[in-house]
MOPAC internal coordinates of N, CA, C and O (Angstrom, degrees):
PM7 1SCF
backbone

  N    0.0000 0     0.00 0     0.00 0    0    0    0
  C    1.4503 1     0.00 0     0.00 0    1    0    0
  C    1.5303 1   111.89 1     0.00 0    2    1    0
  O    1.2310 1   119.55 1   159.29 1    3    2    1
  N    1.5261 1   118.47 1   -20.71 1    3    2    1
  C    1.8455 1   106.40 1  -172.59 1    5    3    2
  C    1.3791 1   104.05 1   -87.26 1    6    5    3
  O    1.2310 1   117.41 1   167.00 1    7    6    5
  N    1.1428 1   122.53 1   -13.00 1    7    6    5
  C    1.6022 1   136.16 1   156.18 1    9    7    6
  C    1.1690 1   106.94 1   -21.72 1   10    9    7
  O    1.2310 1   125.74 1   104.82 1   11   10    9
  N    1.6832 1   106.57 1   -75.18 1   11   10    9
  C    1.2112 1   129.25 1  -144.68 1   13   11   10
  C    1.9549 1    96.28 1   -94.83 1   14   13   11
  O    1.2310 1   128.10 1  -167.41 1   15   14   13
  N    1.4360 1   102.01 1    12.59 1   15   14   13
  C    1.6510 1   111.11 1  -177.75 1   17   15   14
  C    1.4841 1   126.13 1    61.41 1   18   17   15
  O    1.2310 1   128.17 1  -151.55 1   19   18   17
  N    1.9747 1   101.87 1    28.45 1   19   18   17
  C    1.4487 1   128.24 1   148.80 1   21   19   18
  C    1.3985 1    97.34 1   -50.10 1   22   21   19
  O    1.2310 1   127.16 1   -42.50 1   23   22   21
  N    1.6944 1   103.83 1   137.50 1   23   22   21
  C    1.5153 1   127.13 1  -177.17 1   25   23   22
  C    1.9070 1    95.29 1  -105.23 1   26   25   23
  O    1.2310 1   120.01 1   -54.84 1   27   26   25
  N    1.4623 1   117.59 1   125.16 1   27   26   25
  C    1.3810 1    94.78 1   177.52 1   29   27   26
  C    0.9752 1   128.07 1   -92.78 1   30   29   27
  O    1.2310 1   103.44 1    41.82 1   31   30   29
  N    1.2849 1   148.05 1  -138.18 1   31   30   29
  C    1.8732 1   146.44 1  -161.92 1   33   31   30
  C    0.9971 1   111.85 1   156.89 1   34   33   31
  O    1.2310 1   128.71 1   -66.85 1   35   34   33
  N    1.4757 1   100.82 1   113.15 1   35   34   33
  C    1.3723 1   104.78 1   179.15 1   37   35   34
  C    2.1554 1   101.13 1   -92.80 1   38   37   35
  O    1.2310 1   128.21 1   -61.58 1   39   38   37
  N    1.4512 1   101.79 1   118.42 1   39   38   37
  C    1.5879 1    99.06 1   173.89 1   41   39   38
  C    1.2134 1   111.40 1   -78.39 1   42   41   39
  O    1.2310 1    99.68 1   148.92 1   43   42   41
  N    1.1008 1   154.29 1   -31.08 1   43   42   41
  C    1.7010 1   142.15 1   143.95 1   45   43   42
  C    1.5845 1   107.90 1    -8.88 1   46   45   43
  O    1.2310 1   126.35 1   129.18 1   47   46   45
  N    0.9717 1   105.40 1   -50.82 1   47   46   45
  C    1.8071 1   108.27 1  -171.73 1   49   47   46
  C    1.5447 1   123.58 1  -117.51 1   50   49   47
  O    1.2310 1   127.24 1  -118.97 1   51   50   49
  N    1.2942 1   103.68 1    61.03 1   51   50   49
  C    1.6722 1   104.05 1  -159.45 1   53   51   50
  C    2.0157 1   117.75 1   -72.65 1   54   53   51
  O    1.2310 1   129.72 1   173.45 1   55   54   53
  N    1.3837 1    98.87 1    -6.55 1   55   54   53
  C    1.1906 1   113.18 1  -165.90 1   57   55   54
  C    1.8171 1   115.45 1   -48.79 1   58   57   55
  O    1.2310 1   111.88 1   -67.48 1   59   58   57
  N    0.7858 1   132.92 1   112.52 1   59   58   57
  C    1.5496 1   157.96 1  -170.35 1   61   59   58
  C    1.1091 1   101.68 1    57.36 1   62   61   59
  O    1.2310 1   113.10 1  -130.32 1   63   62   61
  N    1.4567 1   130.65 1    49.68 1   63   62   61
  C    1.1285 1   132.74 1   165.98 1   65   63   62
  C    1.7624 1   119.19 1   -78.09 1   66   65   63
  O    1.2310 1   132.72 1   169.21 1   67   66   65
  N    0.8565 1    93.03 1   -10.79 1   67   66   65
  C    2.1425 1   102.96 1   160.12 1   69   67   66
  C    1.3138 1   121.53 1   -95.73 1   70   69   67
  O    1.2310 1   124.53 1   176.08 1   71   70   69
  N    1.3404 1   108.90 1    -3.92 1   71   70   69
  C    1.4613 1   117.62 1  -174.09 1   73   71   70
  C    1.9399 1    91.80 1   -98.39 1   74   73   71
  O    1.2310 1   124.49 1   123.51 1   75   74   73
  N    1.1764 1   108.99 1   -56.49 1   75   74   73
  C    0.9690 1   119.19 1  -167.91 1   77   75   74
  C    1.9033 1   105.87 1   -74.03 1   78   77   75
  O    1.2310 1   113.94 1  -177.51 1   79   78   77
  N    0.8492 1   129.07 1     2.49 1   79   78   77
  C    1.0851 1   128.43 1  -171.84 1   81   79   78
  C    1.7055 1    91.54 1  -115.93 1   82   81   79
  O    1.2310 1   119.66 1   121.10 1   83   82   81
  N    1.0779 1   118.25 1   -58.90 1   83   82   81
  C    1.5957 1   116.04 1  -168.93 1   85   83   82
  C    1.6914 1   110.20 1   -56.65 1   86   85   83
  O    1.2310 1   126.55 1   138.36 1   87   86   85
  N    1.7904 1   105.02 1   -41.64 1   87   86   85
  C    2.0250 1   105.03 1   165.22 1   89   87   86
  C    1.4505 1   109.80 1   -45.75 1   90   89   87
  O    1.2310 1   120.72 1   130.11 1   91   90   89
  N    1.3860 1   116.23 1   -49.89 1   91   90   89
  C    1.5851 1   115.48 1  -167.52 1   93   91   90
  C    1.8134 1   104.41 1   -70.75 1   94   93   91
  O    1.2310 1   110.00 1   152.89 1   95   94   93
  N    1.6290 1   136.37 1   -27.11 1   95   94   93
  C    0.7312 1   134.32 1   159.64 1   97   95   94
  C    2.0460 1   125.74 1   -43.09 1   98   97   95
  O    1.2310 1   134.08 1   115.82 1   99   98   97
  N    1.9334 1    90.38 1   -64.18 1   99   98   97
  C    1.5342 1   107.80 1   161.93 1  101   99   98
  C    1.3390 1   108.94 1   -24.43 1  102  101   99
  O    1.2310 1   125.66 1   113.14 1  103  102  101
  N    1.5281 1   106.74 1   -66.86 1  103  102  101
  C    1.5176 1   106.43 1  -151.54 1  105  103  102
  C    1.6270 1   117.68 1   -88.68 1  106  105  103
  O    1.2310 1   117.91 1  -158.70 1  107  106  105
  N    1.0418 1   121.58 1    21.30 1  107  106  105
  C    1.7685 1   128.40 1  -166.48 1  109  107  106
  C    1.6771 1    89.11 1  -137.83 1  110  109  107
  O    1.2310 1   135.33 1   -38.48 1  111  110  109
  N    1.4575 1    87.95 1   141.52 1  111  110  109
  C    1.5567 1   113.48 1   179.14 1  113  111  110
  C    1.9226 1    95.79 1   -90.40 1  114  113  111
  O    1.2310 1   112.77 1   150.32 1  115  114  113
  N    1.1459 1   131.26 1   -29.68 1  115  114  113
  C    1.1184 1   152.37 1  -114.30 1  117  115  114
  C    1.3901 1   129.56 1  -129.16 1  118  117  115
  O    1.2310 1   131.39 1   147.95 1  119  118  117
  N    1.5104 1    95.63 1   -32.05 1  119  118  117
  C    1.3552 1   120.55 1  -164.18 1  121  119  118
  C    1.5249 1   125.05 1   -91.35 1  122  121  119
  O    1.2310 1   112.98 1   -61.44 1  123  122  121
  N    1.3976 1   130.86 1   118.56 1  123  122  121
  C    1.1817 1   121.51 1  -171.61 1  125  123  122
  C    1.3089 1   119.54 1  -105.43 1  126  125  123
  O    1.2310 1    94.15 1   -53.92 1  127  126  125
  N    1.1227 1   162.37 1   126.08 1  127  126  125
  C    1.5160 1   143.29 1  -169.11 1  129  127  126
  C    1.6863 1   107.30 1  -113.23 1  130  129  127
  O    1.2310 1   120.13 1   -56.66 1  131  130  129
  N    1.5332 1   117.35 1   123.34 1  131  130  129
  C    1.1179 1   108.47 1   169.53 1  133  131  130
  C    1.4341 1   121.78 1  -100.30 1  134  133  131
  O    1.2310 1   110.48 1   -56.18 1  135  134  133
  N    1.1972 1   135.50 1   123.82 1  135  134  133
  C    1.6184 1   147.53 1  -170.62 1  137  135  134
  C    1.4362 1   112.02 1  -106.10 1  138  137  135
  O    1.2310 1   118.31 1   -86.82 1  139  138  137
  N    1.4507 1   120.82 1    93.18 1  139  138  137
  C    1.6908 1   110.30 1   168.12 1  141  139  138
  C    2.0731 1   115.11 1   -75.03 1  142  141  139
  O    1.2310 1   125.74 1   -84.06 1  143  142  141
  N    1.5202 1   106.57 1    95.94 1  143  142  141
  C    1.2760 1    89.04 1  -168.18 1  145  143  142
  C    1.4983 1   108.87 1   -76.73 1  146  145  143
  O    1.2310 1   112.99 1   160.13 1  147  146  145
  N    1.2762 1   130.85 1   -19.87 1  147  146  145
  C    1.3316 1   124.95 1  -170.59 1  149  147  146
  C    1.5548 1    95.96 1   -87.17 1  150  149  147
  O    1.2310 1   126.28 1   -24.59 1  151  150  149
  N    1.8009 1   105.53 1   155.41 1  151  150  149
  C    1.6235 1   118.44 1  -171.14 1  153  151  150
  C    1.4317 1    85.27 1   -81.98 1  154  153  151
  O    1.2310 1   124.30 1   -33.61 1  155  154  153
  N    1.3229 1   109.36 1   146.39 1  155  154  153
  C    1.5871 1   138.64 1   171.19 1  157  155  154
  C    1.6359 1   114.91 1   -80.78 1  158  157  155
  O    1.2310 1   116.11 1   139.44 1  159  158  157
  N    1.1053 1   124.99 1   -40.56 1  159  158  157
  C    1.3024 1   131.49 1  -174.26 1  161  159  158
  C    1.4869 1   126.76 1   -91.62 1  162  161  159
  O    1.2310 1   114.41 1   151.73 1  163  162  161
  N    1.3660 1   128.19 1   -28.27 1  163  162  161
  C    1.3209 1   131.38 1   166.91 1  165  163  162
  C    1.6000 1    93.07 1  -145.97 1  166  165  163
  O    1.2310 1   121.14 1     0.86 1  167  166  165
  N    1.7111 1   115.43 1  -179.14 1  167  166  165
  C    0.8954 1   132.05 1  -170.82 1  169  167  166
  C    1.5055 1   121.18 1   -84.85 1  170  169  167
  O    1.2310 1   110.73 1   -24.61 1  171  170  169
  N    1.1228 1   135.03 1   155.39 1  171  170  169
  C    1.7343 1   105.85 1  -163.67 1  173  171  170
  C    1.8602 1    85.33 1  -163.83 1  174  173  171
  O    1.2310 1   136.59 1   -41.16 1  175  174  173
  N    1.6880 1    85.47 1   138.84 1  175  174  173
  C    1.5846 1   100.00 1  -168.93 1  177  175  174
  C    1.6592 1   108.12 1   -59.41 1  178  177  175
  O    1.2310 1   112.39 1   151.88 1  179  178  177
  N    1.1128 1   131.97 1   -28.12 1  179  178  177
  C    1.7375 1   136.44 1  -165.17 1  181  179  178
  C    1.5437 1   106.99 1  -149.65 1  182  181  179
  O    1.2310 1   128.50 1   -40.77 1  183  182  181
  N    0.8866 1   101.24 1   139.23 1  183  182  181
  C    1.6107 1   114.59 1   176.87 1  185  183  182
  C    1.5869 1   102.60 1   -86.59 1  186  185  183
  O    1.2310 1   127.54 1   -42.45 1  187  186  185
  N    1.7296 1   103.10 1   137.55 1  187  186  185
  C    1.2116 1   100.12 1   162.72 1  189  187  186
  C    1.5414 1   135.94 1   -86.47 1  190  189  187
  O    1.2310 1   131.66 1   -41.54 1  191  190  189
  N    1.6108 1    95.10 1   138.46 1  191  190  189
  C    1.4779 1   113.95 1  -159.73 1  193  191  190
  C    1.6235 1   124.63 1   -59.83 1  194  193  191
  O    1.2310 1   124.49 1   172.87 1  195  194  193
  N    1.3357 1   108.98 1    -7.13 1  195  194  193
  C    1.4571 1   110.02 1   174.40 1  197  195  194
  C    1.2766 1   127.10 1   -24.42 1  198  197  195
  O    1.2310 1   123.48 1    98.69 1  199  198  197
  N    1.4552 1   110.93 1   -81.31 1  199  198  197
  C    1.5420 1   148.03 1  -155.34 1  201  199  198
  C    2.2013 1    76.57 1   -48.78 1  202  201  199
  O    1.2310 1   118.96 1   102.79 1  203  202  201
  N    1.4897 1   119.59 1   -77.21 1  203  202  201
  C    1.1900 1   116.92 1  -174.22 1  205  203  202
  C    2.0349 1   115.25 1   -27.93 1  206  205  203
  O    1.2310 1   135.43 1   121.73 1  207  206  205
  N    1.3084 1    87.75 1   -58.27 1  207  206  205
  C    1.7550 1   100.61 1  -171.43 1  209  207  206
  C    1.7197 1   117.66 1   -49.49 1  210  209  207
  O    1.2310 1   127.88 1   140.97 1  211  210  209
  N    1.5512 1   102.44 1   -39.03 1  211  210  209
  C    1.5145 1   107.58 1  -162.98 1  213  211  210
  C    1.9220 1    81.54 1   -87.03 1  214  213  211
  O    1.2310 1   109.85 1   127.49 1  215  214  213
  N    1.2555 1   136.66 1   -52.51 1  215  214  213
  C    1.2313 1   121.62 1  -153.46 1  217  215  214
  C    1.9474 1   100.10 1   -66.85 1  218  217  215
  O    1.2310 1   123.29 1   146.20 1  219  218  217
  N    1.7799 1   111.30 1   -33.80 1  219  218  217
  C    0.9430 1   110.72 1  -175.17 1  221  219  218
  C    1.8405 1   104.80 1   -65.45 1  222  221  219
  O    1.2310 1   117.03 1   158.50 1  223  222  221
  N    0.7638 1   123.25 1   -21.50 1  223  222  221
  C    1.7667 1   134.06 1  -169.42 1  225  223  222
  C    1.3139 1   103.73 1   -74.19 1  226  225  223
  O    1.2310 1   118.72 1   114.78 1  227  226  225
  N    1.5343 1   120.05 1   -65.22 1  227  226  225
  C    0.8512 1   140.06 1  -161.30 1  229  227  226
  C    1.7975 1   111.45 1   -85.90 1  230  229  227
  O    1.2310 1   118.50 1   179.83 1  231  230  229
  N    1.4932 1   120.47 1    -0.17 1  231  230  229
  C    1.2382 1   115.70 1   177.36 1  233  231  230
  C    1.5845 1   116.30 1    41.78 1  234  233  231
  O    1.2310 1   129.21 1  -113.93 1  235  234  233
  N    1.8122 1    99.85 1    66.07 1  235  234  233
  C    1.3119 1   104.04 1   162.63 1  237  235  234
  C    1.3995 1   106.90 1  -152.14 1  238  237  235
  O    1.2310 1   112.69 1   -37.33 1  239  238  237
  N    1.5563 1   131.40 1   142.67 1  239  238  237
  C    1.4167 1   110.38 1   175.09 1  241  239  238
  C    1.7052 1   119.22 1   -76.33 1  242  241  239
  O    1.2310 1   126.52 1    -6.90 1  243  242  241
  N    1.7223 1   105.07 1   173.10 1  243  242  241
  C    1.4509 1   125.22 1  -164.56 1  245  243  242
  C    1.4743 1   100.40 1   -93.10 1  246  245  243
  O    1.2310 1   114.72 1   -93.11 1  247  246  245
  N    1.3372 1   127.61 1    86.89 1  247  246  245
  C    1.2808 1   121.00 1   153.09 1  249  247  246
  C    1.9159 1   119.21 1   -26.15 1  250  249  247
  O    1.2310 1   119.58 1   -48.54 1  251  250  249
  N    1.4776 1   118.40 1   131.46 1  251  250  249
  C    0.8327 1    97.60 1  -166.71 1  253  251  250
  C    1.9197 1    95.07 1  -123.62 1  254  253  251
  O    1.2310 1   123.88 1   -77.26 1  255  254  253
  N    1.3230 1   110.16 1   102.74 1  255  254  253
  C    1.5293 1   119.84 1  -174.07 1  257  255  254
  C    1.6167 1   108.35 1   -74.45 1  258  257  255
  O    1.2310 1   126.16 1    -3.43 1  259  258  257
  N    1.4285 1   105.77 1   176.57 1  259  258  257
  C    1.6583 1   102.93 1   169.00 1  261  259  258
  C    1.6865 1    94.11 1  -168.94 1  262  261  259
  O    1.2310 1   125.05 1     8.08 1  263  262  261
  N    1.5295 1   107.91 1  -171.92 1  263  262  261
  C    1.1057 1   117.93 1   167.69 1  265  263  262
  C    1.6596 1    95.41 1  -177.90 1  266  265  263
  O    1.2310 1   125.91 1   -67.70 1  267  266  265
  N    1.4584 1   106.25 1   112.30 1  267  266  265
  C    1.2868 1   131.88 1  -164.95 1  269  267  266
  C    1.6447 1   106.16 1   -81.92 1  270  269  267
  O    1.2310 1   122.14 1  -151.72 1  271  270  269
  N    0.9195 1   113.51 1    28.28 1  271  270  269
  C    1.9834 1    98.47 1  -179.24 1  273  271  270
  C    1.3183 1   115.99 1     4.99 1  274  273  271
  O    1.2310 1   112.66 1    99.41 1  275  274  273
  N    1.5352 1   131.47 1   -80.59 1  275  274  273
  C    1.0262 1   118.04 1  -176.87 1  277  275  274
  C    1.4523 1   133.52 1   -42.75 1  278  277  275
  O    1.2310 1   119.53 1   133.38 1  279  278  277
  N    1.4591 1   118.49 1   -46.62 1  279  278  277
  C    1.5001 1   103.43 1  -167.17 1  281  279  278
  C    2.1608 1    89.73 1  -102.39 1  282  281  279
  O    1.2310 1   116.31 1  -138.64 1  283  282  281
  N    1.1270 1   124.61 1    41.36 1  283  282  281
  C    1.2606 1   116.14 1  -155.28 1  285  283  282
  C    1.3807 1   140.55 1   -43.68 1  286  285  283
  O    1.2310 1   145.58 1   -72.83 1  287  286  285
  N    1.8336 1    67.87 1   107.17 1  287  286  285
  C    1.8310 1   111.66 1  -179.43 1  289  287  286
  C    1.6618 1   106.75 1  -108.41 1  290  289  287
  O    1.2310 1   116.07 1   -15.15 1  291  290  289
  N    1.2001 1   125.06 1   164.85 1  291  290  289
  C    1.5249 1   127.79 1  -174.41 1  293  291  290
  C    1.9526 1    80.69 1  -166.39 1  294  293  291
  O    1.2310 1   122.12 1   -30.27 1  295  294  293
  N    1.1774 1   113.55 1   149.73 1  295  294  293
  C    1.5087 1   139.47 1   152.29 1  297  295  294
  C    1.4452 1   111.69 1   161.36 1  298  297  295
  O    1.2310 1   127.89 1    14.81 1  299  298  297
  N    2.0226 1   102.42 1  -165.19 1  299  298  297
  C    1.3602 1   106.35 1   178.13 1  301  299  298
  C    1.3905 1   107.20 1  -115.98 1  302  301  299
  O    1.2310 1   124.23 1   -50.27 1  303  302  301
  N    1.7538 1   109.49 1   129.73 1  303  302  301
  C    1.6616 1    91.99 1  -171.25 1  305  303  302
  C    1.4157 1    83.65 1  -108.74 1  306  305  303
  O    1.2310 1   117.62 1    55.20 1  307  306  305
  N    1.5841 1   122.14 1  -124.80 1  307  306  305
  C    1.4642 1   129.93 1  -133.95 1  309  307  306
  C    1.4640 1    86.22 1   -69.40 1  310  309  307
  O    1.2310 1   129.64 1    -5.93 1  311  310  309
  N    1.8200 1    99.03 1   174.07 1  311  310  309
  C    1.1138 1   136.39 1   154.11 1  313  311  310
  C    1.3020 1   136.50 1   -90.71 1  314  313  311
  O    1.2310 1   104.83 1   -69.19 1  315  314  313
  N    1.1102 1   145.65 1   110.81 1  315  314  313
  C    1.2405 1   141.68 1  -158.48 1  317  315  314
  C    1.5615 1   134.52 1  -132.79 1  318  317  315
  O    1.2310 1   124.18 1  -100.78 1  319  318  317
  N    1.7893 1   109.58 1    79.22 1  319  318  317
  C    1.3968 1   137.94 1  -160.81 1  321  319  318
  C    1.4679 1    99.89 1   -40.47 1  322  321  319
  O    1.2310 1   101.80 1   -60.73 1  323  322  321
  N    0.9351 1   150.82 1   119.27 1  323  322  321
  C    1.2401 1   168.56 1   148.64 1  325  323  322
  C    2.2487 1   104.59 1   -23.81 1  326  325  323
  O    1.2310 1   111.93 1  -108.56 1  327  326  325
  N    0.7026 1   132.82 1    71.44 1  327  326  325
  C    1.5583 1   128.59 1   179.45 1  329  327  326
  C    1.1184 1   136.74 1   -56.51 1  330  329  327
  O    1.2310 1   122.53 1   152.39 1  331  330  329
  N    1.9016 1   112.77 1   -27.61 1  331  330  329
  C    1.3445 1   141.89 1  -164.86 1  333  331  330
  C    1.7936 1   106.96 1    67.97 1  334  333  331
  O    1.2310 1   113.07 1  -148.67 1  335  334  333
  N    1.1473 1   130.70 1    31.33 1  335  334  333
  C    1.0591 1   145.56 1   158.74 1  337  335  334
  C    1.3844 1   115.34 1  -114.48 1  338  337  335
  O    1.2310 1   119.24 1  -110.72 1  339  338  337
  N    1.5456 1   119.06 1    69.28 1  339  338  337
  C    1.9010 1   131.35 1  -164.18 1  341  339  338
  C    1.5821 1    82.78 1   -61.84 1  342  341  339
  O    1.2310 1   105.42 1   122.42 1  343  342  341
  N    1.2737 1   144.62 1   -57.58 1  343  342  341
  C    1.5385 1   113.63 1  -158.16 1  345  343  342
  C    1.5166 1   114.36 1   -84.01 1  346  345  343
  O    1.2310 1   111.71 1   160.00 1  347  346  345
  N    1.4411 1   133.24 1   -20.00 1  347  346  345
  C    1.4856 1   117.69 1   140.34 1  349  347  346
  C    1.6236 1   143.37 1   -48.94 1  350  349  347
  O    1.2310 1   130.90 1   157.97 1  351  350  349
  N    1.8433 1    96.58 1   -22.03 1  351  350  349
  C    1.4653 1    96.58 1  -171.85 1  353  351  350
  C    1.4199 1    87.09 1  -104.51 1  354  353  351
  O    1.2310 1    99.89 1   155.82 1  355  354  353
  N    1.4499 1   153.96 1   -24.18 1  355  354  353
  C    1.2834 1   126.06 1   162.11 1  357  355  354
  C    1.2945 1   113.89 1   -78.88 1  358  357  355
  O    1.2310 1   110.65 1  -179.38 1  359  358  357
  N    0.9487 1   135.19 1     0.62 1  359  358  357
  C    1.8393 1   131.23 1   163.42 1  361  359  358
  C    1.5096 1    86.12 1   -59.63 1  362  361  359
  O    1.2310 1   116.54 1   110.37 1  363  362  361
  N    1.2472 1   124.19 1   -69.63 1  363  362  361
  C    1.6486 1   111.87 1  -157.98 1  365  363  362
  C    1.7076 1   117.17 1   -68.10 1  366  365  363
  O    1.2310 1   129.65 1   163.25 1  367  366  365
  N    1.6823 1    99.01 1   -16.75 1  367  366  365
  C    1.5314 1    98.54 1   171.53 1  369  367  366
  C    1.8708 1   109.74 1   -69.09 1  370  369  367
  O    1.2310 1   123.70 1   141.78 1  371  370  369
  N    1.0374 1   110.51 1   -38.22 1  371  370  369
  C    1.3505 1   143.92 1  -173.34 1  373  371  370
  C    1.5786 1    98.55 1   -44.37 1  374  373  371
  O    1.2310 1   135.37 1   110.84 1  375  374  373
  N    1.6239 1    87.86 1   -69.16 1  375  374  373
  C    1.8016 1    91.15 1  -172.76 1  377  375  374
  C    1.5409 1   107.23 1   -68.16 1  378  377  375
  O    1.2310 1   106.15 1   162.72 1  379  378  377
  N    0.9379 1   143.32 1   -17.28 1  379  378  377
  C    1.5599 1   154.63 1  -155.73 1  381  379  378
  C    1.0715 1    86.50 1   -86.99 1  382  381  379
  O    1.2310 1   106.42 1   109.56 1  383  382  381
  N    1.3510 1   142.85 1   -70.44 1  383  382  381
  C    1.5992 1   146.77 1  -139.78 1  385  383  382
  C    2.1810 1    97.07 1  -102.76 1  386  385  383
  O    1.2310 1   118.69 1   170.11 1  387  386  385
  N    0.9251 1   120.10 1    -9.89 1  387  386  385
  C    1.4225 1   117.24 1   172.97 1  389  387  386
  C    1.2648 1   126.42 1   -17.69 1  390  389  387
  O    1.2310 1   128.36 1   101.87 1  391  390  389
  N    1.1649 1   101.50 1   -78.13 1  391  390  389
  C    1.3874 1   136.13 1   165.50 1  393  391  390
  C    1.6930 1   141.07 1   -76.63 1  394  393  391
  O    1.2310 1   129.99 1  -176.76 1  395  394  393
  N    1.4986 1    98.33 1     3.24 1  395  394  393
  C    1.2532 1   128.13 1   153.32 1  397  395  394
  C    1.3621 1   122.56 1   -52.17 1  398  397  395
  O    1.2310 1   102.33 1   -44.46 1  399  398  397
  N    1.1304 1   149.95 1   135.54 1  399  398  397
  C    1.3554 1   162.39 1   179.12 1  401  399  398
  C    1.5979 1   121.84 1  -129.44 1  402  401  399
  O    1.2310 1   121.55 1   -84.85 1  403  402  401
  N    1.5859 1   114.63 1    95.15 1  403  402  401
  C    1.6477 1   109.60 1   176.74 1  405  403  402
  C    1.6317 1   125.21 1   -62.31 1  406  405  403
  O    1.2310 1   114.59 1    58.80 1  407  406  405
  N    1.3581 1   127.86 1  -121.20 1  407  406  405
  C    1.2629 1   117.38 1   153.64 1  409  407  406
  C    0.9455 1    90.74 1  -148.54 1  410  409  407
  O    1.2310 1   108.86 1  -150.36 1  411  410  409
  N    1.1810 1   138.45 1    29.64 1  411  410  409
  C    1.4588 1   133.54 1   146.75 1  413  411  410
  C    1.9578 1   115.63 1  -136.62 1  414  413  411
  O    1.2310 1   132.82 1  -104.31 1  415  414  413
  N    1.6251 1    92.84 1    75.69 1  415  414  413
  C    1.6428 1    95.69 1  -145.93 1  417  415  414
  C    2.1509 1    95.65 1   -76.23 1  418  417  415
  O    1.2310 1   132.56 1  -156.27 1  419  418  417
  N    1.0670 1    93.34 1    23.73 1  419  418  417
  C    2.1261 1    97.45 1   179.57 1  421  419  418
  C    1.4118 1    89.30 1  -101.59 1  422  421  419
  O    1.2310 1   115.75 1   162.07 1  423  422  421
  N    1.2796 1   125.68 1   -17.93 1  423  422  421
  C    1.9507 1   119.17 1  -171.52 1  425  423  422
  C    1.7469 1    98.65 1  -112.29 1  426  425  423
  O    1.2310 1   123.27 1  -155.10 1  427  426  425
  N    1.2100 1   111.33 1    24.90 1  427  426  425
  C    1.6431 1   112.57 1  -178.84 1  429  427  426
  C    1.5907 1   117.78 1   -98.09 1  430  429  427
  O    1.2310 1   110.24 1   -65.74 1  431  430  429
  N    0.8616 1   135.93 1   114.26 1  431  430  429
  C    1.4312 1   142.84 1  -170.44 1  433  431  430
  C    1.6396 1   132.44 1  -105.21 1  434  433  431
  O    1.2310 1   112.42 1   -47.02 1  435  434  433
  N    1.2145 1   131.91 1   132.98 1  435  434  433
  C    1.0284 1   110.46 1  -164.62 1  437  435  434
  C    1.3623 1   125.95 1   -69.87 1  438  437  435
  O    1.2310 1   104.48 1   -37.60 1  439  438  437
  N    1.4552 1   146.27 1   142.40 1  439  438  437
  C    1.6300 1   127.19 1   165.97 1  441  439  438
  C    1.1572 1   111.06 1   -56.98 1  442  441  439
  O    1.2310 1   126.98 1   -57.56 1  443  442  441
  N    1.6083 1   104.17 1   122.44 1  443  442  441
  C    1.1484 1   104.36 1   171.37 1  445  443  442
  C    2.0790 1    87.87 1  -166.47 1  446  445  443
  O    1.2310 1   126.39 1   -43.59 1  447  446  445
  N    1.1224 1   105.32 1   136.41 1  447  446  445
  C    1.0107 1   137.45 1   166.12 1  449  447  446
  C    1.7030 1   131.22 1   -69.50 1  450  449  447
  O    1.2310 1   114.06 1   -85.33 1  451  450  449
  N    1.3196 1   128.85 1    94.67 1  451  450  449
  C    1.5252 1   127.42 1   167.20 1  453  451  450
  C    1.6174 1   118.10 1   -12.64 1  454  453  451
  O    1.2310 1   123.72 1   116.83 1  455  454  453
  N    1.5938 1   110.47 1   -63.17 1  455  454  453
  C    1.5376 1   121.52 1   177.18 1  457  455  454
  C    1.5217 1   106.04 1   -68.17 1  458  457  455
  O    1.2310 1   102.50 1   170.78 1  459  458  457
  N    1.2110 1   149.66 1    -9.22 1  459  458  457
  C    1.3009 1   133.78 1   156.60 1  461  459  458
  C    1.5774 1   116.37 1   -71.10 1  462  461  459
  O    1.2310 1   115.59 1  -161.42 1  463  462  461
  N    1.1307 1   125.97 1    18.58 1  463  462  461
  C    1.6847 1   132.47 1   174.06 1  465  463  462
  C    1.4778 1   107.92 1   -93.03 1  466  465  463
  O    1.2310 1   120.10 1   180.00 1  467  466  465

């Protein structure tokens, strides 16, 4: 991935790693960051909130990607401006991904965010 100008991360040490990710956003004309917030391997009650924090920090919107297994589709659809209102701006992540289908749609979870409680 640093090939391809993957930034790495060490998760042992995550500490201002949204801080530090949203400056490197600031400062690049160029730069795209991709964030898988939902866990890949089993099913998991809340998605982690990163991907929201650094785009909200950094004043840029959240591309919102997919890859539909079932009807197989993959791209990037909406954009989604960051407001500082997390339970309005995942309602619209929410509705976006509805109708989405993984290929393992029993490990699929809803978006939903810890800080929207």
């Amino acid at each position: 991935m640093r090939k391809l100008g993957g930034i790495p991360v060490d998760r042992r040490s995550p500490h201002s790693l949204v801080s530090q990710m949203a400056e490197r956003l600031k400062n690049s004309d160029d730069l795209i960051l991709a964030v898988p917030p939902e866990g890949t391997r089993k099913k998991v009650a809340v998605w982690k909130s990163g991907f929201y924090h650094i785009a909200d920090e950094a004043g840029v919107p959240i591309g919102l990607g997919y890859l539909d297994y079932e009807r197989k589709l993959c791209g990037l659809g909406k954009f989604v401006k960051p407001s500082g209102n997390i339970t309005e701006d995942m309602n619209t992540i929410r509705a976006f991904y509805r109708n989405l289908r993984g290929k393992y749609p029993q490990l699929e979870s809803e978006p939903r965010l810890r800080e929207e409680s």
